[in-house]
C-alpha positions in Angstrom: -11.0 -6.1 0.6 -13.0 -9.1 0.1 -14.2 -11.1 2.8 -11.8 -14.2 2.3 -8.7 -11.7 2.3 -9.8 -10.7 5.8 -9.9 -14.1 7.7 -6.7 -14.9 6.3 -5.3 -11.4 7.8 -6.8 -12.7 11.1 -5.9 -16.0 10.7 -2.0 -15.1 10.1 -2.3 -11.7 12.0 -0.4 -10.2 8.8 -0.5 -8.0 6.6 0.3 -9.0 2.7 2.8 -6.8 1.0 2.3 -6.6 -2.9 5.8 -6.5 -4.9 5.6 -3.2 -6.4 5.8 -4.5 -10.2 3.1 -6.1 -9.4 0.7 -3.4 -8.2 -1.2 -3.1 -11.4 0.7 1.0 -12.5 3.2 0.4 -15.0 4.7 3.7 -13.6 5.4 1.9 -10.7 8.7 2.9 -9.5 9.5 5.0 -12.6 11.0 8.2 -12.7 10.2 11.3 -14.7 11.9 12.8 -17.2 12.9 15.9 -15.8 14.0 13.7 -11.9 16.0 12.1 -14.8 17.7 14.8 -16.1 18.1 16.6 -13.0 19.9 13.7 -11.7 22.0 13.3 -14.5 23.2 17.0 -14.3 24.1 16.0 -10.7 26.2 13.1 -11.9 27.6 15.4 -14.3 29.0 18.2 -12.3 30.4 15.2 -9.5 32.2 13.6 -12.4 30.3 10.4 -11.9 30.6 7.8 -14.1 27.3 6.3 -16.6 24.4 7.9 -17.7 20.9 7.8 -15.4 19.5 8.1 -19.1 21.3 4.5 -20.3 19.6 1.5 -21.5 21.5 -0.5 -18.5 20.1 2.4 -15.7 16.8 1.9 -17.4 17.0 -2.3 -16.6 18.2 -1.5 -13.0 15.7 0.6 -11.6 12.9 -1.7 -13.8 14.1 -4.4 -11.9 14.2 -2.4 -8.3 10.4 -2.4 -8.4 10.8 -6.4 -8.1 12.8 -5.7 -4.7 10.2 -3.4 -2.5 6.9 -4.9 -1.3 4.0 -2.5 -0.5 0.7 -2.2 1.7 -1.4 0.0 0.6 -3.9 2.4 2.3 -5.9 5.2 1.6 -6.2 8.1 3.9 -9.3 10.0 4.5 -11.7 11.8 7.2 -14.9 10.1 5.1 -15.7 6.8 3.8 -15.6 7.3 0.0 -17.9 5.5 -2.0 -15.4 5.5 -5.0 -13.2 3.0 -3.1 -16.2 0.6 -2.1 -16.8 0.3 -6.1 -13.0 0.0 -7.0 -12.1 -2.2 -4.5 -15.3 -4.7 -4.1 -16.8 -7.0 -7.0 -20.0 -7.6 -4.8 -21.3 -7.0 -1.0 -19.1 -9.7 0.9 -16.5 -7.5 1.9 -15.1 -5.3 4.5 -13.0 -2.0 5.2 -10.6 -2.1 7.9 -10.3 1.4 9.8 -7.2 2.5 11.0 -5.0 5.7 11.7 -1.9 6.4 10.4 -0.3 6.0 13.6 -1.9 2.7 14.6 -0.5 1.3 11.0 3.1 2.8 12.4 3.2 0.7 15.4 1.5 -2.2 14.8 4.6 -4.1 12.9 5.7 -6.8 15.0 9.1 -6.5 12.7 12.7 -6.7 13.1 13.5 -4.4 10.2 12.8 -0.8 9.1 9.7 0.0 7.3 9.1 3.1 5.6 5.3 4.6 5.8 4.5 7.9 4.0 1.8 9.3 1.8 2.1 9.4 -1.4 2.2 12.4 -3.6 0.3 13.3 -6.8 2.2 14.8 -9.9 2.3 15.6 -13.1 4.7 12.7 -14.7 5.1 15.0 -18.2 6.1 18.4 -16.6 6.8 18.1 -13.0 10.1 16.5 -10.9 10.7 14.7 -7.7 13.4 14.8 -5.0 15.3 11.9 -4.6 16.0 11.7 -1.0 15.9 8.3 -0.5 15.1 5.1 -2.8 11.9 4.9 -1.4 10.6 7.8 -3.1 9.7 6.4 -6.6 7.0 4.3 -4.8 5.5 7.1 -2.8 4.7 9.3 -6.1 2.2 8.8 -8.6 0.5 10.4 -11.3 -2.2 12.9 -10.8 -4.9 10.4 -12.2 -4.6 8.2 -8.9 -5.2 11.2 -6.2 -8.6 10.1 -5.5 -6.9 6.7 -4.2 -5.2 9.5 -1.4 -2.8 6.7 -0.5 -0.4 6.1 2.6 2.2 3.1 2.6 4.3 0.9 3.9 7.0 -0.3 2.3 9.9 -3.0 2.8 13.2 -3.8 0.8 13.6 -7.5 -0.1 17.3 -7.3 1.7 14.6 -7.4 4.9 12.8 -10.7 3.5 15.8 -12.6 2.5 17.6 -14.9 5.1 21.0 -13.5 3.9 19.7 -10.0 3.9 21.2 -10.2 0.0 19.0 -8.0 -1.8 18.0 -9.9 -4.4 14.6 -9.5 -6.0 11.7 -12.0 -4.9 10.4 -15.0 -6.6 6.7 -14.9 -4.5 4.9 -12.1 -5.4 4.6 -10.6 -1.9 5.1 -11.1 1.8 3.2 -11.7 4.9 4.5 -9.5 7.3 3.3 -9.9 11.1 1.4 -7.2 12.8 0.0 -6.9 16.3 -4.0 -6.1 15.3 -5.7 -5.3 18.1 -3.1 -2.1 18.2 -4.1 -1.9 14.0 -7.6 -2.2 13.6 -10.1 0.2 15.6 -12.9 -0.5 13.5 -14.4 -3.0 10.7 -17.0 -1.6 8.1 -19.1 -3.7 6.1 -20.2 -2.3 2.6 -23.4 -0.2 2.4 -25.5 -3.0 0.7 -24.5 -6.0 2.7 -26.7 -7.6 4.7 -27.9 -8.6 8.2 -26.6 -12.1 7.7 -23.2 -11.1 6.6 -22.9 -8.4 9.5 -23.3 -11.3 11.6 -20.6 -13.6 9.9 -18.1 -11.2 10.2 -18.9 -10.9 13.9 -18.7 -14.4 14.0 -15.7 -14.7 12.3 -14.3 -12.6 14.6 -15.1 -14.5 17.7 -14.0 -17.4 16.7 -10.3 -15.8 16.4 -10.6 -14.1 19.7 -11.2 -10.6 18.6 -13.8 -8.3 19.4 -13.4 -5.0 17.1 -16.6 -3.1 16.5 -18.3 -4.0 13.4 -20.2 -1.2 11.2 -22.5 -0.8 8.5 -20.5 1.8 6.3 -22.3 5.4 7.1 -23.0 5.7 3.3 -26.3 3.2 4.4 -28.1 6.0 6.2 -31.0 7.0 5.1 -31.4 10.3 3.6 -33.3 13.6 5.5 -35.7 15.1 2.7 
């Protein structure tokens, strides 16, 4: 994340949640075909009333993407240099390391959240188990597995006062975390510099924290 994202996660000692249909994937939240038609053969055989495959189902679950909010992660046992390009315009930014267990606990939240990885699949020919409405945000299509993504996810009947459902005007939430049990480590980018090293250590001080800061391991030098 960029470097002004940061001190405003230390200054609110939040984490932002994105509304889903705002994530950037238009198959945010979608379905495929074949979840569809499984579904609908469900519906058939209990006698249930509309189609999964209607124009009015279609609306309903479009507009359900505007009613979760999502923090996204990405899970790995190495740095990846792919997600320092993706994910950084220029040198003045950091990584925050966590584990998925730290990200578990550190919600300082009255409501359920829902973590889990998400899964990689073939949108065209493959199907998905509904098990819960969650599920459409924690599968993607097999073009995102490098991302290797875990995350947490909220309903907008947690955000609203009169826990009503509805979908959200803003296009996210700040939702309150404890960070000393989140963060174990900060990572600077490969190419910053001294200087900036030592403004994110600053930075730090000044909000009473005193995580380790690291130069991201992809900066050592080679062994020829």
């Amino acid at each position: 994340m960029d470097f002004t994202k940061f001190v405003a996660i230390l200054a609110s000692s939040s984490l932002y949640f994105t509304r889903a249909d705002l994530l950037g994937d238009p198959f945010e939240g979608s379905y495929t075909t074949k979840t569809l038609l499984a579904l609908e053969d469900v519906h058939r055989k209990h006698r249930v009333m509309g189609s999964m495959l209607s124009e009015g189902a279609q609306r309903l679950r479009k507009q359900r993407r505007e009613e979760a909010v999502v923090s996204c992660w990405h899970l790995n046992s190495h740095e990846s240099a792919a997600m320092w390009s993706l994910y950084l315009k220029n040198s003045d930014g950091i990584a925050i390391r966590s584990t998925y267990v730290k990200l578990r606990d550190c919600f300082e939240f009255v409501h359920p959240i829902y973590l889990g990885m998400v899964k990689y699949i073939d949108y065209e020919t493959e199907a998905f188990d509904i098990g819960n409405g969650f599920v459409p945000y924690l599968t993607k299509r097999r073009s995102f597995e490098h991302e290797r993504e875990v995350r947490a996810i909220i309903t907008s009947s947690c955000l609203n006062p009169d826990q009503s459902g509805r979908p959200l005007v803003s296009p996210g939430a700040n939702i309150k975390v404890a960070l000393n049990t989140l963060i174990t480590a900060i990572y600077v980018p490969p190419t910053a510099s001294t200087w900036f090293m030592d403004i994110v250590r600053q930075t730090l001080r000044q909000f009473g924290y005193k995580f380790e800061v690291r130069r991201s391991d992809l900066a050592r030098d080679p062994v020829f």
